[in-house]
C-alpha positions in Angstrom: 143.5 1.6 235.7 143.6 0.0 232.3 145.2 1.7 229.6 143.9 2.3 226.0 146.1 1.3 223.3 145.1 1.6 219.8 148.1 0.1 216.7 149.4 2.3 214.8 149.3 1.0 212.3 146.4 1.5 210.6 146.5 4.7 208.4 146.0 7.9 209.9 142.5 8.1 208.2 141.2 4.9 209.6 138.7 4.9 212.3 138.7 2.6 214.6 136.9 1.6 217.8 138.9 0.1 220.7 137.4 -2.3 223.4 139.2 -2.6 226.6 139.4 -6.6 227.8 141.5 -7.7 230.6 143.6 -4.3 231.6 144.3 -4.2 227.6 142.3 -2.5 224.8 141.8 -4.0 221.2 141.3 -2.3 218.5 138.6 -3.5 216.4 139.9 -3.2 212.4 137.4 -1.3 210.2 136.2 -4.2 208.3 134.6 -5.5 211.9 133.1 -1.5 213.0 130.0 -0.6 213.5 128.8 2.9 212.5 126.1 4.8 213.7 122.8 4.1 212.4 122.3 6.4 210.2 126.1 6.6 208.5 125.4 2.6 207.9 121.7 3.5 206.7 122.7 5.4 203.8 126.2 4.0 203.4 124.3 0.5 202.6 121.9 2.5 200.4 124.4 3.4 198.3 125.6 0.0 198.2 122.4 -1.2 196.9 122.1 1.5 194.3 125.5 1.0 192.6 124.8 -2.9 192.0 121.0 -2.9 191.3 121.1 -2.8 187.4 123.3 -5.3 187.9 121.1 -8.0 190.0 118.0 -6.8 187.7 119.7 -7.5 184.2 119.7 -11.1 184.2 116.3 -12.2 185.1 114.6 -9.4 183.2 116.7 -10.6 180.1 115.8 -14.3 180.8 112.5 -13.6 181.4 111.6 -11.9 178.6 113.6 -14.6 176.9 110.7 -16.7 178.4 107.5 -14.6 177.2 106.8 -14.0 181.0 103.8 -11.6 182.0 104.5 -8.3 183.3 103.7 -9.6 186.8 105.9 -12.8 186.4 108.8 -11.1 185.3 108.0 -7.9 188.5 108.6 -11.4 190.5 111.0 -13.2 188.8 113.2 -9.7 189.5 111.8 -9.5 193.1 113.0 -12.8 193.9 116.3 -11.8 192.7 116.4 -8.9 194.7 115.6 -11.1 197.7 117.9 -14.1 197.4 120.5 -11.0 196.9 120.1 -10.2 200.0 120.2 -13.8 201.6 123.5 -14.3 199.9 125.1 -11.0 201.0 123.8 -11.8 204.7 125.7 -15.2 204.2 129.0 -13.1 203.4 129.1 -10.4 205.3 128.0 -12.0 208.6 128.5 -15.5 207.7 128.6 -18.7 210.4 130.6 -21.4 210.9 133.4 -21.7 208.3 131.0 -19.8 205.4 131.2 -16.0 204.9 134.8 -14.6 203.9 133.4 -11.5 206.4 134.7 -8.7 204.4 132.7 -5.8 203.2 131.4 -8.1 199.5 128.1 -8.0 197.9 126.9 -10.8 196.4 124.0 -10.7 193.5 123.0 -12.6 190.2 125.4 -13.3 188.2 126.1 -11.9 184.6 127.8 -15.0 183.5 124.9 -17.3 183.6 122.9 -15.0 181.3 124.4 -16.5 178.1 123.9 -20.2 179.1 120.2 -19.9 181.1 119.2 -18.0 178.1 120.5 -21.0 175.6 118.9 -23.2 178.0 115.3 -21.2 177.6 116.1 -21.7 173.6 116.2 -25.7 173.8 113.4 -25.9 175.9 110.8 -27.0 174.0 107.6 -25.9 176.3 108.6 -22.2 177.8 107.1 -23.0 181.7 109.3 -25.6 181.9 112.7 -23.5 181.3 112.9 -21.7 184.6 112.2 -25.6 186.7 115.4 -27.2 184.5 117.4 -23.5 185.0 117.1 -24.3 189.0 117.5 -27.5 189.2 120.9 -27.3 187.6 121.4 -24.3 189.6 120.9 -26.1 192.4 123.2 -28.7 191.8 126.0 -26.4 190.7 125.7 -24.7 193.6 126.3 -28.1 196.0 129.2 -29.3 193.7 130.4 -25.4 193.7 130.6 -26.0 197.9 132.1 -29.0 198.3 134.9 -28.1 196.3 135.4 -24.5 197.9 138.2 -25.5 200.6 140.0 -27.7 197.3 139.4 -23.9 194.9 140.9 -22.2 197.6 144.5 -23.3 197.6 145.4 -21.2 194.8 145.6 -18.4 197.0 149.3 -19.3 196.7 149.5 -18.5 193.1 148.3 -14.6 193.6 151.3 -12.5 194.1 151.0 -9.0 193.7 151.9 -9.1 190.3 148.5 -11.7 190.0 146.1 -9.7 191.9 147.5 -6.2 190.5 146.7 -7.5 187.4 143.4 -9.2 187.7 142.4 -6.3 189.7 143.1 -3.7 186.9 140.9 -5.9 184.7 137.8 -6.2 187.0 137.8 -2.0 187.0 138.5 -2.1 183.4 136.1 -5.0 182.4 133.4 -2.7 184.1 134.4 0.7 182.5 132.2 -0.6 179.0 129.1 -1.7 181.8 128.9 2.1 182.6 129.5 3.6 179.2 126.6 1.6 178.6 124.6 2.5 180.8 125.5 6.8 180.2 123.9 5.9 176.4 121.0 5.2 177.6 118.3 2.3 178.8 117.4 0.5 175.0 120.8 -0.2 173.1 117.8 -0.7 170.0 116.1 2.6 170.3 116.9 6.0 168.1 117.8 7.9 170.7 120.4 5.9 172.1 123.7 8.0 172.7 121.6 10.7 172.3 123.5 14.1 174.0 120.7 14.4 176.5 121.9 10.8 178.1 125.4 11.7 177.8 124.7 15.1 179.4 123.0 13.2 181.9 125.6 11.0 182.6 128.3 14.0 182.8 126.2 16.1 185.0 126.1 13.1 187.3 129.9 12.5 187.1 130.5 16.0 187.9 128.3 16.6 190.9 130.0 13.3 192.2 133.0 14.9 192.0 132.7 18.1 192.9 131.0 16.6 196.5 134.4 14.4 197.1 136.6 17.3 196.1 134.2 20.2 198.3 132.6 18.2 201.1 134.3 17.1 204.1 132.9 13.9 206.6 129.5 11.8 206.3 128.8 14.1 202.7 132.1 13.1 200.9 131.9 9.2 202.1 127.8 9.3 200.5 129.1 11.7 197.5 128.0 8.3 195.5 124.3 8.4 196.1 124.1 12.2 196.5 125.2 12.5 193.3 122.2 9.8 192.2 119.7 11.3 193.7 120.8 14.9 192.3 121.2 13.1 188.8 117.9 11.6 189.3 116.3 15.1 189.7 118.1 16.5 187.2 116.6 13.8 184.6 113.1 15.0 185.7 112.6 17.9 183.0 114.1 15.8 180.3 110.9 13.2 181.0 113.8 10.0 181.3 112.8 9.8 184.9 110.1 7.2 184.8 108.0 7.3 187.9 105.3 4.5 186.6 106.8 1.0 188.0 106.5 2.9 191.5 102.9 3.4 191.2 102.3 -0.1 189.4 103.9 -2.0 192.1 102.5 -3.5 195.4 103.3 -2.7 198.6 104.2 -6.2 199.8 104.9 -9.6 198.4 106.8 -12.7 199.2 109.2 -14.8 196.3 106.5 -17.6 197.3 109.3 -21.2 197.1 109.0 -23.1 193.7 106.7 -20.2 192.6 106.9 -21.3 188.5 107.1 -25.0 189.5 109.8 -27.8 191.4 113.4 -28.0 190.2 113.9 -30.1 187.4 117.8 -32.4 186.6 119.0 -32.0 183.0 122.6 -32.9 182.3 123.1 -30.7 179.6 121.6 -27.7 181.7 123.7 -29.1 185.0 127.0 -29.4 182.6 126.6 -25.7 181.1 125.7 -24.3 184.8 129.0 -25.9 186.3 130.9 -24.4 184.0 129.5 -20.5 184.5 130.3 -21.9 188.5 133.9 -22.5 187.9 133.9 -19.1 186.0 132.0 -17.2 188.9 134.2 -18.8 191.6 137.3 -17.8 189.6 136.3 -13.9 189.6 135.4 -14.1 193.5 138.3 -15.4 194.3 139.9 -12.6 192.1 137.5 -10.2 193.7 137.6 -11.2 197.3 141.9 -10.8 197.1 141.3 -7.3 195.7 139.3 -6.2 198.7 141.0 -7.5 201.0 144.2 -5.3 199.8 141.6 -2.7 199.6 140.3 -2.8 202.8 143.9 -4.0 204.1 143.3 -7.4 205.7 144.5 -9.9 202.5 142.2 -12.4 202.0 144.1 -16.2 203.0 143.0 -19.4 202.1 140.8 -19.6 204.9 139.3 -16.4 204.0 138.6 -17.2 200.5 137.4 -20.7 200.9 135.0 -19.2 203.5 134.0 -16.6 201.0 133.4 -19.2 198.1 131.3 -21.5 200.2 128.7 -18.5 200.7 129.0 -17.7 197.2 127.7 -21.7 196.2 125.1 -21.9 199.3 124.0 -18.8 198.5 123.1 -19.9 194.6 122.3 -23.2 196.0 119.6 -21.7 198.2 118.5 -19.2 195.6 116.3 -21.5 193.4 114.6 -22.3 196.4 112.9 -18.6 196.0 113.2 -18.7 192.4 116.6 -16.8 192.2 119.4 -17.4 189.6 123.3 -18.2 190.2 124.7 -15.7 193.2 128.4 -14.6 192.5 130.6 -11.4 194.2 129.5 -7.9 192.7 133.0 -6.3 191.5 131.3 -2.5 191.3 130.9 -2.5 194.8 134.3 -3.4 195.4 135.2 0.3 193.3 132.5 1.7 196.2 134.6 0.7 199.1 137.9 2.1 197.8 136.1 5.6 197.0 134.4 5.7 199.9 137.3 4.2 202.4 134.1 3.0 204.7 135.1 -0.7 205.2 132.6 -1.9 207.6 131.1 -5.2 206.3 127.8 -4.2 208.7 127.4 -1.6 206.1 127.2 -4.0 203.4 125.4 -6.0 205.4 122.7 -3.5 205.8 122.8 -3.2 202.0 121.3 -7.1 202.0 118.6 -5.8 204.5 117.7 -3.6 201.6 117.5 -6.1 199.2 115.4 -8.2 201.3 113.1 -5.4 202.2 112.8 -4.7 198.3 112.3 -8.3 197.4 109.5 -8.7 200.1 108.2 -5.1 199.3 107.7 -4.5 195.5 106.9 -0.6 195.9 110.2 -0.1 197.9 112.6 -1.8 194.8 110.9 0.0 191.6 112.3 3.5 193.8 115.8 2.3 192.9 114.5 1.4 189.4 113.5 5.1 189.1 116.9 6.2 188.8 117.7 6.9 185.1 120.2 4.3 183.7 122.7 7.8 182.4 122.8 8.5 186.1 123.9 5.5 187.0 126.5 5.5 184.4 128.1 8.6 185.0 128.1 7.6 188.7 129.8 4.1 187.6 132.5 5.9 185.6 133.8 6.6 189.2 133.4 4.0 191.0 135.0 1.0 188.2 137.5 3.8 187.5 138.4 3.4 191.6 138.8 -0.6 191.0 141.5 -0.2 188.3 143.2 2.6 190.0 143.0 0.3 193.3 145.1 -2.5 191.0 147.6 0.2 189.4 148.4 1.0 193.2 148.9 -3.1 193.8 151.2 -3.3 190.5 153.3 -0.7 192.1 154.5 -2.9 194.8 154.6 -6.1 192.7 158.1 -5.3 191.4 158.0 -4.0 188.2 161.6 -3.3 187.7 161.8 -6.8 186.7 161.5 -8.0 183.1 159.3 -10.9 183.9 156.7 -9.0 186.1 156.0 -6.7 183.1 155.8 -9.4 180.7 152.8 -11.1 183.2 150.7 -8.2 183.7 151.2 -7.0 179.7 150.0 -10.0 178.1 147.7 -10.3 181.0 145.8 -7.2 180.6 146.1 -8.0 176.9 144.1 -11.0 176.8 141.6 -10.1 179.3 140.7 -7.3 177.5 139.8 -8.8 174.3 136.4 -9.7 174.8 135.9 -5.8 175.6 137.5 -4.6 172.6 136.6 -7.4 170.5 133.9 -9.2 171.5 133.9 -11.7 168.6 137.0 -12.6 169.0 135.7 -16.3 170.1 132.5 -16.3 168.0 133.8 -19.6 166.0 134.3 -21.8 169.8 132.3 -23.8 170.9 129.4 -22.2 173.2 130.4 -24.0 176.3 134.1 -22.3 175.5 132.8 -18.9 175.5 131.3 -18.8 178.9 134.9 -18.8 180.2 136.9 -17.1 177.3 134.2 -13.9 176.9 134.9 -13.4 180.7 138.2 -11.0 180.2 138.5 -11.3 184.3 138.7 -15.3 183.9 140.9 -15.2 181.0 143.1 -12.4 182.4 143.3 -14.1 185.6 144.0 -17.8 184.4 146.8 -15.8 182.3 148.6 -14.0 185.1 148.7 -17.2 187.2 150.2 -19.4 184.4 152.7 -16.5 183.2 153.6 -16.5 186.9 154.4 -19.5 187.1 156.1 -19.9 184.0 158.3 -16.9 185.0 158.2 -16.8 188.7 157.9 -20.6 190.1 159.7 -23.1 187.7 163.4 -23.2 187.3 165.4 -20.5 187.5 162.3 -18.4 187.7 161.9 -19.3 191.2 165.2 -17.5 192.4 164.4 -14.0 190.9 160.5 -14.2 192.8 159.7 -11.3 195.3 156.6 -11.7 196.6 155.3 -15.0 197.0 151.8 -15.0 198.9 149.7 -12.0 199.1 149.4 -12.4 202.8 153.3 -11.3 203.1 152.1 -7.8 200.3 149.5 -7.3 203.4 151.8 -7.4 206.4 154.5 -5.2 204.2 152.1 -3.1 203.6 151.0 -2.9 207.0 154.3 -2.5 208.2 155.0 0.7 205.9 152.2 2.5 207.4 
């Protein structure tokens, strides 16, 4: 009779499934399990909810930048929603040699925002904005691809004291998007900041808590979106829960291809576009080596290669459906550490969602209902969970050496100008700013420089401990 055998070394927390195959059994990591159906139904519901403001942002602000209609700009978001979805699939699940295969949700990116919205302002006829935004898209996207495997290889240059860093930075980078969002929907309106928002927002923070600290199981993993839907009812009496978009919205639709008209090739746009790719694929190859320490399988250069191809496909095949730029979502990233439920099937199902909601109007303005002070007070957890996941990584990066703490202070420095000064770089050049108002780029281009400095040339390279990630995972495996 063959005998079960499960490793131990996996924490004593971690579940695990094992699969017996030739008189042996293998244990299938948590990153490749497959929860019940319900457990993965609402554990990819909560995925959806903690990144949705941040997939709706970008084309509501470009469209608007536009003068779309209401009903453009309810498809225009849609469409986002949907090619979301398709470019989470391609992650999570993947094929061939694209998908890094890790628990990572992929959405619009923030960085194009700047540059499409620059790119609306120099067009001189409005309908044909969106057409040049794709095409260059489009082509950023291809370029993005082909040089994935070539990005990759600076996986060598992410110790500990790297990743630590640039992990810190991500949690810390997204602290201000949640602050933001406690104050309320309209930064322009009076009652911005107003103490009913912030209450809001607390009450939220607090029911979240109290859930992880009282509930035990399937409750404290979902605390997250318990703690949104209880926020949501909360906001009822106050009248900031807005129930209208549900009952304006139709029950199905379809991101029809080329919908406002076929790609068009600008240089200019293609040039600016290429430059917000570079940036994205520096912060998902940031992102993807914090969760893999999170979820305890470090991210190689296979991994992250893999994981940058789906990133580019998936923006190259967005315009196609008239999405924007797709990029890794760091706030999820703060979801998995909280919640400890790893399975990239769970995130997975989260791209279902999307796609449902971008094929199904009525079922994405639900999400919308959710008052953005809920959200925030929920986010205050879950981007405080990605810096506290990076403190843990500095721990092990050697500290006790003068050089380390040199990296990560002027590290964390620099990244965190653009948050507490954003106009810091107002006098660069536009094309400047997409990369230095990113504090993760800057932060990250910073650590792997100082490192270098310190840690690689000359005499450096005697005194470095750690010298590929891959070797933090096994040692870290091996303490458990």
């Amino acid at each position: 009779m063959s005998q079960t055998i499960c490793p131990t070394s996996l924490k004593p927390t971690s579940t695990v499934t094992c699969y017996p195959t030739g008189g042996a059994a293998v244990a299938a990591h948590p990153v490749d399990e497959k929860l019940p159906a319900l457990k993965m139904a609402t554990s990819g519901l909560q995925h959806v909810a903690a990144m949705y403001a941040g997939v709706v942002a970008p084309p509501l602000i470009v469209g608007a930048a536009i003068g779309l209609s209401a009903a453009d700009l309810t498809f225009l978001t849609g469409a986002c929603l949907f090619t979301a979805g398709l470019a989470t699939f391609l992650q999570t699940l993947g094929f061939w040699k694209i998908g890094a295969r890790l628990p990572f949700v992929n959405g619009v990116t923030f960085a194009g925002v700047a540059p499409m919205t620059a790119i609306v302002v120099a067009t001189e006829d409005k309908s044909d904005a969106l057409p040049i935004i794709f095409g260059a898209v489009i082509v950023a996207g291809l370029l993005g691809f082909l040089a994935a495997p070539f990005f990759s290889k600076a996986i060598r240059f992410f110790p500990p004291v790297v990743t630590g860093s640039v992990i810190t930075l991500i949690g810390v980078s997204l602290l201000p998007v949640a602050f933001g969002w406690a104050q309320g929907p309209d930064p322009r309106a009076d009652d911005y900041g107003s103490t009913t928002y912030l209450t809001l927002a607390g009450t939220t923070l607090l029911i979240v808590l109290l859930l992880r600290r009282f509930t035990r199981g399937f409750v404290k993993q979902i605390a997250v979106l318990l703690g949104l839907i209880a926020g949501t009812l909360v906001a009822i009496p106050f009248g900031v829960t807005d129930f209208g978009p549900v009952a304006d919205a139709d029950v199905v639709g379809f991101p029809t291809p080329f919908h406002f008209g076929a790609p068009q090739f600008q240089l200019a746009a293609i040039l600016s576009l290429c430059v917000v790719m570079v940036v994205s694929m520096t912060e998902s190859t940031a992102d993807m080596l914090a969760l893999g320490e999170i979820v305890e399988r470090p991210a190689d250069e296979r991994t992250i290669a893999a994981g940058l191809r789906a990133d580019t496909l998936g923006s190259a095949i967005s315009p196609l459906f008239n999405g924007f730029m797709c990029s890794a979502f760091a706030q999820n990233i703060g979801l998995v550490a909280m919640t400890r439920i790893r399975s990239r099937y769970v995130v997975a199902t989260g791209g279902g969602f999307l796609v449902l909601m971008g094929l199904c109007p009525m079922a994405a303005s639900l999400i919308a209902v959710v008052p953005r002070p809920v959200l925030g007070g929920a986010g205050v957890v879950l981007f405080g969970s990605v810096a506290a996941s990076g403190i843990q990584t500095l721990v092990r990066a050697g500290l006790d050496k003068d050089n380390n703490v040199l990296i990560v202070a002027v590290s964390l420095a620099v990244g965190i100008v653009p948050i507490t000064a954003p106009e810091f770089y107002h006098a660069f050049p536009e094309t400047a700013k997409i990369v230095l108002d990113s504090g993760i780029s800057t932060g990250c281009v910073t650590a792997v420089v100082l490192n270098l400095l310190f840690n690689h040339l000359g005499r450096g390279r005697e005194a470095q401990d750690v010298t590929h990630p891959m070797e933090a995972g096994e040692e870290i495996a091996a303490a458990h």
